[in-house]
NUVO-85593 format. One line per 2 residues: their letters; for each residue x, y, z of C-alpha. Coordinates in steps of 0.1 Angstrom, whole numbers, plus 5000, padded with zeros to 4 digits. Last residue first. Layout:
BEGIN
a = X,Y,Z  ...
REM end
This chain:
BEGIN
xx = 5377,1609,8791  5406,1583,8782
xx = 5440,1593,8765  5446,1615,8790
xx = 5479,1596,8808  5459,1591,8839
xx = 5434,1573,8820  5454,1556,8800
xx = 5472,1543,8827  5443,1532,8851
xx = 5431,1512,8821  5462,1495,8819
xx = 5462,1489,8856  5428,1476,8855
xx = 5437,1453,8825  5426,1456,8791
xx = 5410,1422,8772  5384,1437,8754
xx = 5358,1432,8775  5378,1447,8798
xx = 5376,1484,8778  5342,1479,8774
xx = 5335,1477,8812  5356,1505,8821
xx = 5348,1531,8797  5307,1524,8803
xx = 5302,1557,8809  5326,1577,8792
xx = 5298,1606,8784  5267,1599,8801
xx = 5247,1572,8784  5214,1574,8773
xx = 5186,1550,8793  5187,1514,8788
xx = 5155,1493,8786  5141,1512,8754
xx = 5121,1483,8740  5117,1470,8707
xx = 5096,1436,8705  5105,1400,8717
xx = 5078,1381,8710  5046,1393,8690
xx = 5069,1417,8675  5056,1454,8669
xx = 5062,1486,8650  5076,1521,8648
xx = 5101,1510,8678  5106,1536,8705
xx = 5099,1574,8713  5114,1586,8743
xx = 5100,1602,8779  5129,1608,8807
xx = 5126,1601,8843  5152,1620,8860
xx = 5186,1632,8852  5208,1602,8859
xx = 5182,1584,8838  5150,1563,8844
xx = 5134,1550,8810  5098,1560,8796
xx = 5082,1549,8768  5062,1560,8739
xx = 5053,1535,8712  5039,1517,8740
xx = 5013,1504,8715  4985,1520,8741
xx = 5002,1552,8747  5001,1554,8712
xx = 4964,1548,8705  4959,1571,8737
xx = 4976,1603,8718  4996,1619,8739
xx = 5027,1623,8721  5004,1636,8693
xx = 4986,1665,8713  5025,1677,8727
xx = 5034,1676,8689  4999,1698,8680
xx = 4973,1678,8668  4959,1695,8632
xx = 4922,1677,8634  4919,1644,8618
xx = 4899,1630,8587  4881,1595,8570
xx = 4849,1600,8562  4837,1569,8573
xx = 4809,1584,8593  4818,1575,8630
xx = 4851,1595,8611  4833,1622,8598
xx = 4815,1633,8632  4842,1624,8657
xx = 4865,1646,8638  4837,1676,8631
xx = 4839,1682,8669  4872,1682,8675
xx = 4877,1706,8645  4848,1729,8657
xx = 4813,1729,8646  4791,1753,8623
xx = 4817,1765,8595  4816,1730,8582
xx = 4790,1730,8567  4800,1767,8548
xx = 4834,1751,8547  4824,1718,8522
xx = 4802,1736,8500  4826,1764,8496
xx = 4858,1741,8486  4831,1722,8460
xx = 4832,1755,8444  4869,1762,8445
xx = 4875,1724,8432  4854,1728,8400
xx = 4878,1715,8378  4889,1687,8405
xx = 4854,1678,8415  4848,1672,8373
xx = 4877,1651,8370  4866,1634,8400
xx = 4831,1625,8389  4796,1639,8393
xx = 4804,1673,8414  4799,1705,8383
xx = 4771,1679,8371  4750,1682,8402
xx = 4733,1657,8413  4759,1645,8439
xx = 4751,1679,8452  4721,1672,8472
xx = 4739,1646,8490  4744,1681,8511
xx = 4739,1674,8552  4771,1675,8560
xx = 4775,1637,8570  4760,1630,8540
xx = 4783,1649,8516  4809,1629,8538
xx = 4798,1595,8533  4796,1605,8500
xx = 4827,1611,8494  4840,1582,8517
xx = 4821,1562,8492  4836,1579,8462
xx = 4873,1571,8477  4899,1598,8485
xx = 4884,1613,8513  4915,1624,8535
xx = 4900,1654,8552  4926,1676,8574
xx = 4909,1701,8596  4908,1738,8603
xx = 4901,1760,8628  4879,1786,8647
xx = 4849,1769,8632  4857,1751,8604
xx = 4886,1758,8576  4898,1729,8550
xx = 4930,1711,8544  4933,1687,8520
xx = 4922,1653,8503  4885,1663,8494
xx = 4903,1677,8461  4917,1646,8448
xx = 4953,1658,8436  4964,1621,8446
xx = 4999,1634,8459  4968,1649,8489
xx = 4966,1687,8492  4978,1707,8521
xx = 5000,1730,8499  5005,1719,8464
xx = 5038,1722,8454  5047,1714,8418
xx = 5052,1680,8404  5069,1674,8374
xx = 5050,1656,8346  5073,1636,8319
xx = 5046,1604,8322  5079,1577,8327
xx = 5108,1598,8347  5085,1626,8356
xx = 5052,1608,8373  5085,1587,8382
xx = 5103,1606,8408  5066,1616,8424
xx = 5061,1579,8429  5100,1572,8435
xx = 5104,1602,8468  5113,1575,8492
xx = 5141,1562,8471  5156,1595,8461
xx = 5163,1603,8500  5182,1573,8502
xx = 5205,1582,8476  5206,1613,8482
xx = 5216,1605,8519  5243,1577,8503
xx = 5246,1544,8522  5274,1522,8514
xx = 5274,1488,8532  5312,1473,8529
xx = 5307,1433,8535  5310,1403,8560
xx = 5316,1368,8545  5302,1338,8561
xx = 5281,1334,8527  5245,1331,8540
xx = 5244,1344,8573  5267,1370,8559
xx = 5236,1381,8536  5217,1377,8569
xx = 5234,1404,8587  5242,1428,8554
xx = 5202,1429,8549  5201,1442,8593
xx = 5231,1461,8577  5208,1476,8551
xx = 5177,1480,8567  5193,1503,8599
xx = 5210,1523,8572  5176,1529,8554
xx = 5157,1538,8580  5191,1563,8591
xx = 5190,1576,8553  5149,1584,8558
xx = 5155,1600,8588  5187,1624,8577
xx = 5163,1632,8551  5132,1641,8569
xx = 5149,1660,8594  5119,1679,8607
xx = 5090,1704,8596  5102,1696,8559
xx = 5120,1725,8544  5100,1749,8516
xx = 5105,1764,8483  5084,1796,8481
xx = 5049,1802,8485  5028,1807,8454
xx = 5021,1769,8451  5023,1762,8487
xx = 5045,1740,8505  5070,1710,8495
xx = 5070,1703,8462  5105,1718,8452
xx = 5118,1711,8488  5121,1676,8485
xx = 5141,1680,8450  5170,1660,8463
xx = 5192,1686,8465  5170,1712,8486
xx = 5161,1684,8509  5200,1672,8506
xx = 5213,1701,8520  5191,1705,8546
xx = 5200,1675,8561  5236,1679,8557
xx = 5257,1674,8537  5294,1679,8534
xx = 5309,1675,8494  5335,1646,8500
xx = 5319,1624,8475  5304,1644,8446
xx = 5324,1634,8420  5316,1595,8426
xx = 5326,1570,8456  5317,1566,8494
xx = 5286,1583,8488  5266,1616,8488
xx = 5263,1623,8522  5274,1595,8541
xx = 5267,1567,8561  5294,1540,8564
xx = 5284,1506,8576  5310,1478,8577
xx = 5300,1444,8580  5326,1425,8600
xx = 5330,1389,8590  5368,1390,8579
xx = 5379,1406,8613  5413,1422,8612
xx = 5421,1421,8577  5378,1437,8575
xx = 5395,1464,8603  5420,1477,8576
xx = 5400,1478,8548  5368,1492,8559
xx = 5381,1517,8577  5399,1518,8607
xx = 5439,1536,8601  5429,1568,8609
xx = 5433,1578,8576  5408,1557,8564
xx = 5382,1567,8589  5382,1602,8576
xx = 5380,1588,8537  5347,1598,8530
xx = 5332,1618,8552  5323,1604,8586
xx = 5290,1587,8588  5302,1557,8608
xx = 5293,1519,8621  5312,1487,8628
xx = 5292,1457,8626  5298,1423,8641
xx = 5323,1431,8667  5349,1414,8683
xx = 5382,1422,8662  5363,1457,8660
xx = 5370,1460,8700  5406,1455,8695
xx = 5409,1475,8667  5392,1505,8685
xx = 5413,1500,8709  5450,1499,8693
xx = 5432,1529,8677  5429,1552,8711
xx = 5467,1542,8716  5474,1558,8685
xx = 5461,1589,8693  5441,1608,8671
xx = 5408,1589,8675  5414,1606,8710
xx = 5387,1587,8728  5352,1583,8747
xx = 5331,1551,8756  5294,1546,8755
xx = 5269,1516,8758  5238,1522,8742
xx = 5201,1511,8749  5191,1549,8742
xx = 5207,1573,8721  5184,1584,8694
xx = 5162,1607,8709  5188,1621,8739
xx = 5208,1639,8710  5179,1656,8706
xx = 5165,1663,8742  5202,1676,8748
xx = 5226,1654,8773  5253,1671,8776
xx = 5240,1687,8810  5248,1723,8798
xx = 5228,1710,8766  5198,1699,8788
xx = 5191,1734,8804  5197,1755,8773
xx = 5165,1735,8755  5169,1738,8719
xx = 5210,1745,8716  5223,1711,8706
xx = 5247,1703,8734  5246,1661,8734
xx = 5247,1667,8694  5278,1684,8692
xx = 5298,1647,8702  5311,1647,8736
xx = 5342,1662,8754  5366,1630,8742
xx = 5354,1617,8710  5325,1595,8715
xx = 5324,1555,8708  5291,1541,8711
xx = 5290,1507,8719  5258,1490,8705
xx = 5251,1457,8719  5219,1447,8692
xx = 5187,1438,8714  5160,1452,8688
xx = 5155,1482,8699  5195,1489,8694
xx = 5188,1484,8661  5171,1507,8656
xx = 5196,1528,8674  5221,1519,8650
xx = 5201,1538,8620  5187,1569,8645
xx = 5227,1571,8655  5236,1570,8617
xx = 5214,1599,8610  5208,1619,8638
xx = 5242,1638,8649  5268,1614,8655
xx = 5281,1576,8641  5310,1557,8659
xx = 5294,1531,8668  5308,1496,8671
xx = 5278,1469,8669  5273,1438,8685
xx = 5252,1411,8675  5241,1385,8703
xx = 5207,1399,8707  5196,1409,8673
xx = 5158,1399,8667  5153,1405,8707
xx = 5149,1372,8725  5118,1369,8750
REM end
């Protein structure tokens, strides 16, 4: 079956997670990504986690967001390295990059120059804070815009300090948005034949996904605080509670789940009780409703209690661990995870978030060694054997 965006090809020169988890999207969807390495390999392909797959280049990380690529590696800092890139941007639908500001410019591809070349090319540039403004050429990264953004403020405990996401949240949420706004880009073009400058800011991005908490301050003028394991709905039957030898996560937030779960515990007793009539009152009285709940619960385990409440309707989970998650038979069963042969065995990666009934995300490609595909790119845009032979013996080519 056709993928959404066979036929499109995009030129990446994107690292780290953000713009390669944007183009990789993409890449799901049948896009030709080239992915255009300096020589020796971006920092990614050794990121320090697991010792064994950074001296192969090819770290678990960098391996995530990687997949269905093509890849070549140059000297941006020769010239005969841009004679290529502007050949191959001549061709190419997108061209992609979270450099600073300005970096591309003064190699003589950004925006301005390649758009002469190619009129239709959208050109995606991924940054911090923005192509323009006084904070443009600050670095970011994603820790920098957690704490920037106001993640961090509400993230953890109330008498805990400031605290980061479990994982890159922000670089995350900028590639999501990236991949949306030159897949919006694509059919704007569709409709005016022109291509277009796509500016994604981090902060920007970041601020997006946060609007419901943005705007209980913008339009009511309440700032949220942290609040630990509890739901943004401040419902009290929305958090974390202790069982036996664990804990588990309850996300009753409706008065029949409530009492779907008094009755699965035994204590519809309470729903008499004045302290427990409404919400409001639930939320004064959390501590004491707190009690009810973990003396019942104090009898069973977390796997136990999970089957219990949810044949209930109490809606709940036990804390899965990441290698519990992976596992998970609901995913296994939307092939979310999939595995691809690479030079380095059979590898297990995590594909599209959701599903096409005809031509769906697929990781068919596995993540390119370094240089890979030189050869092949390099014809498809017109080089000779002999030519390539010559920059390869002169350096320029990895």
């Amino acid at each position: 079956m056709t993928k959404p965006f066979e036929g499109i090809r995009i030129l990446d020169f994107t690292q780290v997670f953000a713009g390669p988890f944007a183009t990789f999207q993409l890449a799901l969807l049948g896009a030709d990504i080239i992915k255009v390495e300096r020589k020796g390999g971006e920092a990614m392909r050794f990121s320090p986690g697991s010792k064994e797959w950074a001296e192969r280049a090819y770290a678990p990380t960098w391996a995530a967001v990687n997949g269905n690529k093509r890849n070549i590696a140059l000297d941006l800092k020769d010239a005969k390295a841009i004679e290529i890139v502007k050949r191959l941007a001549a061709k190419a639908d997108i061209v992609a990059e979270n450099f600073r500001p300005g970096v591309m410019d003064r190699l003589g591809v950004g925006y301005k120059a390649l758009s002469e070349i190619n009129p239709k090319l959208i050109y995606c540039a991924v940054s911090g804070f923005g192509q323009d403004g006084p904070y443009k050429n600050e670095p970011s990264y994603d820790g920098r815009i957690q704490a920037t953004s106001g993640i961090m403020s509400v993230t953890g405990h109330e008498d805990s300090v400031p605290t980061r996401a479990g994982f890159a949240v922000c670089d995350a949420l900028s590639g999501m948005t990236a991949a949306f706004a030159m897949a919006s880009a694509l059919h704007q073009r569709h409709l005016t034949g022109k291509g277009t400058l796509v500016d994604v800011a981090m902060l920007d991005s970041t601020l997006t996904f946060l609007s419901p908490t943005l705007c209980e301050y913008t339009i009511a003028g309440k700032l949220q605080g942290r609040f630990g394991n509890q739901a943004v709905s401040r419902i009290p039957t929305a958090n974390l509670f202790a069982c036996k030898g664990g804990h588990i996560l309850l996300a009753v937030n409706l008065e029949a789940q409530f009492e779907k779960l008094l009755a699965c515990i035994g204590r519809t007793d309470i729903l008499d009780d004045p302290r427990f009539k409404d919400w409001p009152s639930r939320i004064e009285n959390e501590p004491a409703l707190r009690k009810v709940i973990e003396d019942a619960f104090a009898e069973a385990d977390a796997d136990t209690w999970e089957e219990r409440l949810n044949e209930a309707g109490a809606p709940c989970s036990r804390i899965n661990s990441l290698a519990d998650a992976v596992n998970h038979p609901q995913l296994a069963h939307r092939d979310v995870v999939q595995n691809v042969e690479s030079p380095h065995g059979d590898l297990t990666l995590i594909g599209s978030g959701f599903r096409l009934n005809e031509g769906t995300g697929s990781i068919d490609r596995a993540p390119a060694l370094l240089g890979e595909h030189t050869d092949e790119i390099l014809a498809e845009a017109g080089y000779s054997d002999g030519e390539v032979a010559d920059m390869r013996a002169s350096g320029l080519l990895d």
